[in-house]
Every structure is written in C-alpha cells, then in structure tokens.
C-alpha positions as a Markdown table, in Angstrom:
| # | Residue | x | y | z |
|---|---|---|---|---|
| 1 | Unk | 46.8 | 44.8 | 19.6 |
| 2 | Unk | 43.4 | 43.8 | 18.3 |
| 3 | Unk | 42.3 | 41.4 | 20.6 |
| 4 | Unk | 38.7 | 40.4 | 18.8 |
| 5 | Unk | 40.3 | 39.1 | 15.8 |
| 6 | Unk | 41.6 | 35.2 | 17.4 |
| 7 | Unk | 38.4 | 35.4 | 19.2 |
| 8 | Unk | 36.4 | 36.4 | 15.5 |
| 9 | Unk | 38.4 | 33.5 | 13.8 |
| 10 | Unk | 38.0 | 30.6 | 16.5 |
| 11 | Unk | 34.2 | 31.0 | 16.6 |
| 12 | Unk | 34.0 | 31.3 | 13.0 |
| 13 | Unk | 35.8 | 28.2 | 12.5 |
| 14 | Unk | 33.5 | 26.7 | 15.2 |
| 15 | Unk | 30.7 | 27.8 | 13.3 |
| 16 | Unk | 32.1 | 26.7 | 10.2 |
| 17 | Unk | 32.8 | 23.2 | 12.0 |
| 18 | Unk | 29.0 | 22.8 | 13.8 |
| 19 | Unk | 28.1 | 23.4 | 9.7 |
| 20 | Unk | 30.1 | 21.2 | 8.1 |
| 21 | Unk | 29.1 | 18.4 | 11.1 |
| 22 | Unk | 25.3 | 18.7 | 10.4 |
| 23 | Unk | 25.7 | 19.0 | 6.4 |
| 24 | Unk | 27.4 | 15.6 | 6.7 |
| 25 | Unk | 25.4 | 14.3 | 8.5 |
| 26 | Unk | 21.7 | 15.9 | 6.6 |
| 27 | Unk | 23.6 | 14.4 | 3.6 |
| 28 | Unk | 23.9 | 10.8 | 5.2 |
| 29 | Unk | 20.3 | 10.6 | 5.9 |
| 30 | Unk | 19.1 | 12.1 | 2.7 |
| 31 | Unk | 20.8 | 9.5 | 0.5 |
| 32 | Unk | 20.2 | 6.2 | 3.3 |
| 33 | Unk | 16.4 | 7.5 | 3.3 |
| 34 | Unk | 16.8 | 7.9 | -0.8 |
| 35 | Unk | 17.8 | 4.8 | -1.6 |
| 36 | Unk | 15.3 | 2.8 | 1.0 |
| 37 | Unk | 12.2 | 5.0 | -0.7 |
| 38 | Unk | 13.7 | 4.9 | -4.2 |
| 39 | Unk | 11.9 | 2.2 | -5.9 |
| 40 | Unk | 8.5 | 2.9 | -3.7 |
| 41 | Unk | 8.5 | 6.3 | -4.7 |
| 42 | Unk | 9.1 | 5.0 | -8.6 |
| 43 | Unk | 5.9 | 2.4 | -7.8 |
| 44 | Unk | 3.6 | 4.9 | -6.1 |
| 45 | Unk | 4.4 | 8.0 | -8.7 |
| 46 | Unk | 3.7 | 5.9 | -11.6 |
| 47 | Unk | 0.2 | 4.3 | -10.2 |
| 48 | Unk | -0.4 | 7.9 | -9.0 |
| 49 | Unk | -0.5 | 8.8 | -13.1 |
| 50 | Unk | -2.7 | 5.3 | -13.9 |
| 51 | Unk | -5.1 | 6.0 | -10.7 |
| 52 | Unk | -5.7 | 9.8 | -12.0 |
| 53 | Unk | -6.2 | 8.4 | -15.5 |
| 54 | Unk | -7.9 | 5.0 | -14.5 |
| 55 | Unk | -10.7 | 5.8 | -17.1 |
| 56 | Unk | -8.7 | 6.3 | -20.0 |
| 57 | Unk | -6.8 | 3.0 | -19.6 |
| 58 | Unk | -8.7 | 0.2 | -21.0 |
| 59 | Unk | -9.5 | -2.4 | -18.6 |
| 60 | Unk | -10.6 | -6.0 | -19.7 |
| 61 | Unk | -11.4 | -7.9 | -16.9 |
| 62 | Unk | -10.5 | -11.9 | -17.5 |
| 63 | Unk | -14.0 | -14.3 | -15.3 |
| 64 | Unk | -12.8 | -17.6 | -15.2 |
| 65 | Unk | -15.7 | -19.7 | -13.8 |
| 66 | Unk | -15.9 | -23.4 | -11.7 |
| 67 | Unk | -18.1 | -26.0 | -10.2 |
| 68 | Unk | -17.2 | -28.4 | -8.2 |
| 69 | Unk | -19.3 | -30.7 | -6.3 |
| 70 | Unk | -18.3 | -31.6 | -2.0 |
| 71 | Unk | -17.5 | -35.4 | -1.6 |
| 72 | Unk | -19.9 | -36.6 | 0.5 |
| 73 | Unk | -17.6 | -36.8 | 3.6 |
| 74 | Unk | -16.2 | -33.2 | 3.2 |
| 75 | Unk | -20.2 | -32.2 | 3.3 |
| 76 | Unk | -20.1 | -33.7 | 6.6 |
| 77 | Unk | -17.2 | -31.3 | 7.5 |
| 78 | Unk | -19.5 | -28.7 | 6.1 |
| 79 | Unk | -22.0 | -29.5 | 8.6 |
| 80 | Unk | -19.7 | -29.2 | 11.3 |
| 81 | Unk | -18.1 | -26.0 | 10.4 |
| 82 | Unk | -21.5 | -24.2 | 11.0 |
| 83 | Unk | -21.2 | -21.7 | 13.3 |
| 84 | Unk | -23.6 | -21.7 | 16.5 |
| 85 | Unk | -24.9 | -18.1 | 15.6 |
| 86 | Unk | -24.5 | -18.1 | 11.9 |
| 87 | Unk | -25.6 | -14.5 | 11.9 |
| 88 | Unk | -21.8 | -14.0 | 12.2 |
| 89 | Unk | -19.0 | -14.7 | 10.1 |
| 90 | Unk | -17.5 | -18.0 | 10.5 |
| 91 | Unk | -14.6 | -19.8 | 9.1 |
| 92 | Unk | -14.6 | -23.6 | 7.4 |
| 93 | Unk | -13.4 | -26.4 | 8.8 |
| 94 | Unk | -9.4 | -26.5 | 8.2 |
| 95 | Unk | -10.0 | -30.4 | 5.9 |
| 96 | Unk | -12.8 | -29.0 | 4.2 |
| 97 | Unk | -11.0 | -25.2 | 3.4 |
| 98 | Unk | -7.8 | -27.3 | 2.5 |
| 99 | Unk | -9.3 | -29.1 | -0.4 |
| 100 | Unk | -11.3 | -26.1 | -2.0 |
| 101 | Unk | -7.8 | -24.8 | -2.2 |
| 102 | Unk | -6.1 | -27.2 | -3.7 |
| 103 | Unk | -9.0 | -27.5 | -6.3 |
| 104 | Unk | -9.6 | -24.0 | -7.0 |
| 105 | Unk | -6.1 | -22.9 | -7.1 |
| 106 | Unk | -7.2 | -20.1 | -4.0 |
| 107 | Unk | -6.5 | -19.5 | -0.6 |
| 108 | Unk | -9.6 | -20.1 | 1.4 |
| 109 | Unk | -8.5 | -21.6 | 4.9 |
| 110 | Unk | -8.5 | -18.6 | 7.3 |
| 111 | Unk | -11.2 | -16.6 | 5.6 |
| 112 | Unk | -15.0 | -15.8 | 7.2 |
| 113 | Unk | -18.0 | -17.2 | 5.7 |
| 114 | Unk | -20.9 | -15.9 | 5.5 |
| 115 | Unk | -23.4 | -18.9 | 6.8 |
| 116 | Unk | -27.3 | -18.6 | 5.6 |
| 117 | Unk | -29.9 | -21.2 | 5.3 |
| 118 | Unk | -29.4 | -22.2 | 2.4 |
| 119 | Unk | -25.7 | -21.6 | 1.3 |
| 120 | Unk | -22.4 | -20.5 | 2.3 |
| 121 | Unk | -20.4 | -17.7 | 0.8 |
| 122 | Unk | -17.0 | -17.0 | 1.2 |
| 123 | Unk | -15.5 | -13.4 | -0.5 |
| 124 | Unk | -12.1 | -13.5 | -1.6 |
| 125 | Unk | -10.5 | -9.6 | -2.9 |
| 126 | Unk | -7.5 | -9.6 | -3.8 |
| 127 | Unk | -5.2 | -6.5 | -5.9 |
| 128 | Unk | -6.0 | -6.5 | -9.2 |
| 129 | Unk | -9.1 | -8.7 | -9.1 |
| 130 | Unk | -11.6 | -10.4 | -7.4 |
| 131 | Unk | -13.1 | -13.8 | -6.5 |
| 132 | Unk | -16.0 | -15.8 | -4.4 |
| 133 | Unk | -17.6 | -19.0 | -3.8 |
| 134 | Unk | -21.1 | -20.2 | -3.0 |
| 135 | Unk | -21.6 | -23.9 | -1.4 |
| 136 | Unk | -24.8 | -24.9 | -1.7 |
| 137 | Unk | -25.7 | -26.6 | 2.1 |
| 138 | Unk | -28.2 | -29.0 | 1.0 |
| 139 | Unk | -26.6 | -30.2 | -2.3 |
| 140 | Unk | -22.7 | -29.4 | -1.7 |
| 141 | Unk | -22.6 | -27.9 | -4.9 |
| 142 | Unk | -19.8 | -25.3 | -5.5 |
| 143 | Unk | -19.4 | -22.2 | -7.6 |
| 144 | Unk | -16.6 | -20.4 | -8.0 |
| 145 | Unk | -15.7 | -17.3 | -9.5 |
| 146 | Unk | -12.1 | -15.4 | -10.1 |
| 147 | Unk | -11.7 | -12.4 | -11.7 |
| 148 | Unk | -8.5 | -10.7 | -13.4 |
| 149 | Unk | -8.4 | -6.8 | -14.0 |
| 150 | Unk | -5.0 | -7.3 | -14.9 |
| 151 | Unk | -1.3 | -5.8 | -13.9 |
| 152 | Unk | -2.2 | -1.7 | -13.9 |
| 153 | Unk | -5.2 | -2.5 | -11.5 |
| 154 | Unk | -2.6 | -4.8 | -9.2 |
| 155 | Unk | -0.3 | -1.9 | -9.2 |
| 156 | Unk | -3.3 | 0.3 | -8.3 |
| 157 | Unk | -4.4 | -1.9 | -5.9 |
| 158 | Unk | -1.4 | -1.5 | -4.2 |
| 159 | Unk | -1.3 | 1.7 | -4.5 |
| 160 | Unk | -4.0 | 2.1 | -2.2 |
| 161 | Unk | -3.3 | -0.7 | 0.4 |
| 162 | Unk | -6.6 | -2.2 | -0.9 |
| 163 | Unk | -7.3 | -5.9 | -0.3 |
| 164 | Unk | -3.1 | -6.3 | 0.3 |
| 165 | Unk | -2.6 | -7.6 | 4.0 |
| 166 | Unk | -1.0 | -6.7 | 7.0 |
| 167 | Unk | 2.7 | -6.7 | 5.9 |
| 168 | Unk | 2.0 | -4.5 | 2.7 |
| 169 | Unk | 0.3 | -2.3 | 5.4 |
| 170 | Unk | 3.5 | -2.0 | 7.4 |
| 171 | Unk | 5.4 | -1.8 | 4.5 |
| 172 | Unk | 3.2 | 1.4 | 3.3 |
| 173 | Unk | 4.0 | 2.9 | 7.2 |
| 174 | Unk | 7.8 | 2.3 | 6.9 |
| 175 | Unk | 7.8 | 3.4 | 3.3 |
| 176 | Unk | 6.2 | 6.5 | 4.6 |
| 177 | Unk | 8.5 | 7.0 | 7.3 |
| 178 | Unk | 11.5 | 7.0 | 5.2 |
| 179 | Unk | 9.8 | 9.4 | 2.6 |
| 180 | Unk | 9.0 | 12.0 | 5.5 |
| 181 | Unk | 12.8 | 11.6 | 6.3 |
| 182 | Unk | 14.1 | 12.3 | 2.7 |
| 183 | Unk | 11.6 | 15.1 | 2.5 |
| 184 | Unk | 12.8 | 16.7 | 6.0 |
| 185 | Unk | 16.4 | 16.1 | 5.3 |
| 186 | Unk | 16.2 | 17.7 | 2.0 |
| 187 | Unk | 14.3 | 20.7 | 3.4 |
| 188 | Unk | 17.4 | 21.1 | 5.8 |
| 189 | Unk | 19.8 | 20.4 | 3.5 |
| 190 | Unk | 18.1 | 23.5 | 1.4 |
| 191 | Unk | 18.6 | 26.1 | 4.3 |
| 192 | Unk | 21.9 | 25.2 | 4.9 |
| 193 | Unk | 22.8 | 25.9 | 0.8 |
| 194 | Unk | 20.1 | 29.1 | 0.5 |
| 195 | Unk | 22.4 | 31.5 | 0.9 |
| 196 | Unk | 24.4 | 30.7 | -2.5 |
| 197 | Unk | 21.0 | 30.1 | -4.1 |
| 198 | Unk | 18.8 | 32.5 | -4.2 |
| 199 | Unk | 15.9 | 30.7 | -5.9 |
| 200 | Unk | 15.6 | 28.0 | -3.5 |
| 201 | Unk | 13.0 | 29.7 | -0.9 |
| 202 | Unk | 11.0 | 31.7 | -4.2 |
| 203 | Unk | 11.1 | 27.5 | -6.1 |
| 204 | Unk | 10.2 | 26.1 | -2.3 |
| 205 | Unk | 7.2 | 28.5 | -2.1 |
| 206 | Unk | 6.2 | 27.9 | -5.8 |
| 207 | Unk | 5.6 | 24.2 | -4.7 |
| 208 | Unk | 3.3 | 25.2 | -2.2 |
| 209 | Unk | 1.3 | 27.9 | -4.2 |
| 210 | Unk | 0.7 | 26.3 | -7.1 |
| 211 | Unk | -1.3 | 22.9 | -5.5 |
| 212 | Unk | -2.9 | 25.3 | -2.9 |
| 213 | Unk | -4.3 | 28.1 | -5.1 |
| 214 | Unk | -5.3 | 24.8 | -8.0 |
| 215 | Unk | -7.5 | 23.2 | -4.9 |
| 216 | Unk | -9.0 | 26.8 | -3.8 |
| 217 | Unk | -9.6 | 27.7 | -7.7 |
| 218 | Unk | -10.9 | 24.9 | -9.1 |
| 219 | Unk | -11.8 | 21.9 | -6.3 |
| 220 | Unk | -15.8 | 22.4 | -5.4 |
C-alpha cells in the first residue's frame, strides 16, 4: 500500500485551500482600495498630464480689482486689532474681518496680517488663483485684489496640496494610503497568478527599467 499518496493529497488540498483563502481575500482589498482611489487616481493622472505640459496650456488669468473705504467706526476696530508687537502676524478684529467679507465676497476672518506703519496687508492664496488686500491705517482706505487662473490651474493646485487646507491634506494622506494598498494588493495578486503567466515578472521589471534608466540617461 502506498501510504504517501492520502498524505500527498490532504496537504495539497491544504495548500490549495491556504491559496484560494488569501486570493479571496488579495481580491477583496484590491477592488475596496480600487474603488475608494478610483476617481483620485482619474483627478491626479490627468493634472499629472496639465502639470507636465503647464506651458503649453494657455493660461489667462481674470484681476478683478476693489476699493472700499472703512466706516469710521470699523477704523476704530482697526485700531484695536493692532497687534502689541506688530513685527508679527496678527489677525483683525472678528466685526472688522466680518464686514470685509461680506463686501469683498472673501474669506478674511481667521487669516494673519501683516501690520506696518503705514498699512495692513492681509494675503489670501487660494487653488487656482490668488488675492490680497491693503488697508491704509491712517485713511481706512481699502484695496483689494482677486485673481482667477481658471479651472486647469485649480485642478493643478490640487494636485499639489497648494494653498488647499488641512482636510484636502488628509484627504491626499488617505488617498495615498488606499493607493499603496491597491498597488500592494495587486503586486500579490500577481505572484499568486505568475505561474500561468509568464510575462508578468519580465512586464513587472519593464515598469521599473524603463523610468530608472530615463532618469539615469537623460535627468542632469
């Protein structure tokens, strides 16, 4: 009697088993991380082509310009928001913030100023444009300026986490997160398939040749 051959078949179905388990379960991670990155990896690879072609896409940047002048009880607020040490960034006073927003159409409550003798200037980035404003201390004159670089500079913008907040910052994190678990899954997912598909290591080392020998050849 050949005694090896139950022993051969049980660990081969337990091998076959501990495969089929972790296959499952590669898959169920691929396609839950897949769909969570799906439309961040759509966003991100399309501003990757407009960010490496940013020259050749025209870019006509829309100024819209403002002047107001401060009540004169809001100048009093302006007075009193002046920092102790205006060497350092200070905010305005909430009532006096609270109206240059509603007039300008901008969020300025919660932003630093920049305090000098003569004037205070507040910056304001934003994706996809830009915009300031300069109160004149002694006069309580305003100027404002906004500018619009328009929708492929947003998407840029955000591309690059520039001038986009905290949550867009943990967004970019978690977005990574779930792209690193795609990536790894997939790599898994590979080994378990090579053996019926021979190309898979020879494509998976083409992916790493081709950038590495383009940034030794022809990145100075």
């Amino acid at each position: 009697m050949n005694h090896g051959a139950p022993s051969a078949a049980t660990h081969g179905r337990s091998v076959g088993k501990g495969r089929a388990y972790w296959l499952k379960t590669l898959h169920q991670w691929h396609w839950i991380s897949a769909a969570t990155c799906l439309i961040g990896m759509l966003l991100f690879s399309a501003t990757g082509i407009t960010l490496n072609h940013a020259a050749q896409i025209d870019a006509n940047p829309q100024v819209t310009r403002q002047t107001l002048q401060l009540p004169p009880g809001l100048q009093q607020h302006l007075a009193a928001s002046a920092p102790s040490d205006e060497r350092r960034p200070a905010p305005l006073q909430a009532e006096l913030a609270g109206w240059l927003s509603a007039q300008l159409a901008v969020e300025v409550e919660g932003r630093d100023a920049e305090w000098s003798a003569d004037e205070v200037y507040v910056s304001m980035p934003r994706p996809g444009g830009d915009a300031w404003l300069r109160i004149e201390r002694e006069t309580g004159a305003v100027e404002f300026e906004r500018t619009d670089r328009g929708w492929v500079s947003y998407l840029n913008d955000l591309h690059k986490g520039r001038h986009t907040g905290v949550a867009w910052s943990w967004f970019i994190d978690v977005f990574a997160v779930a792209c690193l678990l795609f990536s790894v899954t997939g790599l898994f997912i590979l080994k378990l398939h090579a053996a019926n598909r021979p190309t898979t290591w020879p494509l998976l080392a083409l992916g790493l040749v081709i950038p590495l020998l383009l940034a030794l050849l022809f990145i100075h």
